[in-house]
Every structure is written in C-alpha cells, then in structure tokens.
C-alpha positions as CSV (number, residue, x, y, z in Angstrom):
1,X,-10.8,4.6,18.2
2,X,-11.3,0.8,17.0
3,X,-13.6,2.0,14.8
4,X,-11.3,4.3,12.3
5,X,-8.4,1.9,12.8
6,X,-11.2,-0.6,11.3
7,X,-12.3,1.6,8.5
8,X,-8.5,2.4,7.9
9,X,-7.6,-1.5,7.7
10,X,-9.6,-1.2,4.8
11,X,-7.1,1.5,2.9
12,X,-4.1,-0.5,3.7
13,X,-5.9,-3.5,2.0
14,X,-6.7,-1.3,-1.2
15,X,-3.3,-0.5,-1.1
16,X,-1.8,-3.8,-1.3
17,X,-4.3,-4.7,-3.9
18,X,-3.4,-2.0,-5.9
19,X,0.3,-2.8,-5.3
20,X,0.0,-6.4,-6.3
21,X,-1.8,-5.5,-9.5
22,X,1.3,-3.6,-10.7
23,X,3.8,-6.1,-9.4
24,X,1.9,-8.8,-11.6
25,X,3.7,-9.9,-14.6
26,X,6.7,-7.4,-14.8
27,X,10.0,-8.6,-16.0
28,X,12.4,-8.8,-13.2
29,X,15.0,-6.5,-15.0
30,X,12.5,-3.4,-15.9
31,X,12.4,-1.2,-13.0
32,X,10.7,1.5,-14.4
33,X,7.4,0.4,-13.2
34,X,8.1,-0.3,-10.2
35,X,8.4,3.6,-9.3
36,X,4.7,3.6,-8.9
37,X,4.5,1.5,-6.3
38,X,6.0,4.0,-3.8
39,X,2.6,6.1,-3.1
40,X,0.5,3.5,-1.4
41,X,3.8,2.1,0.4
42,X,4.2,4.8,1.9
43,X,0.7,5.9,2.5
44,X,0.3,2.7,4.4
45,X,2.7,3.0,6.2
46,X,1.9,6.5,8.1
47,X,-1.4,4.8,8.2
48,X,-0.5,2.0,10.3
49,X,2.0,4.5,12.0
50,X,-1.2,6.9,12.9
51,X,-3.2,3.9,13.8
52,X,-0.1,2.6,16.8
53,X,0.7,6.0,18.0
C-alpha cells in the first residue's frame, strides 16, 4: 500500500507543476485562464483522498 501512495505522490507533484506553470505570469484581473487549473485540483485531491481512506 506504501508503495502506490509512493508512485501516486508523484501525480500530485505533476500536478502542481503543471498548475504553477499556468499560474505564472497571469494578470491578476484575467480569470479566464484560470478555468484550467480546476482538472489537476481536483484530480489531486480524490488522489490524496484515495490515498487516506
């Protein structure tokens, strides 16, 4: 079980990558970027949720 919350560790850090490469120079009054960043949210979040339960 350590072992695929390991390899899944790995996702959740892709994730963030990939949201802090969109974050990285937007103007903070454009939003319409930022609806992109929802899909890895939330995929790391069932992740981590999977990984506790």
């Amino acid at each position: 079980m350590a072992e695929l919350i390991r390899g899944k560790g790995a996702r959740c850090i892709g994730n963030w990558t990939a949201f802090m490469s969109m974050m990285r120079g937007l103007p903070l009054a454009y939003n319409r970027d930022m609806q992109d960043d929802k899909p890895p949210l939330f995929d790391t979040m069932k992740v981590c949720i999977d990984s506790l339960v």
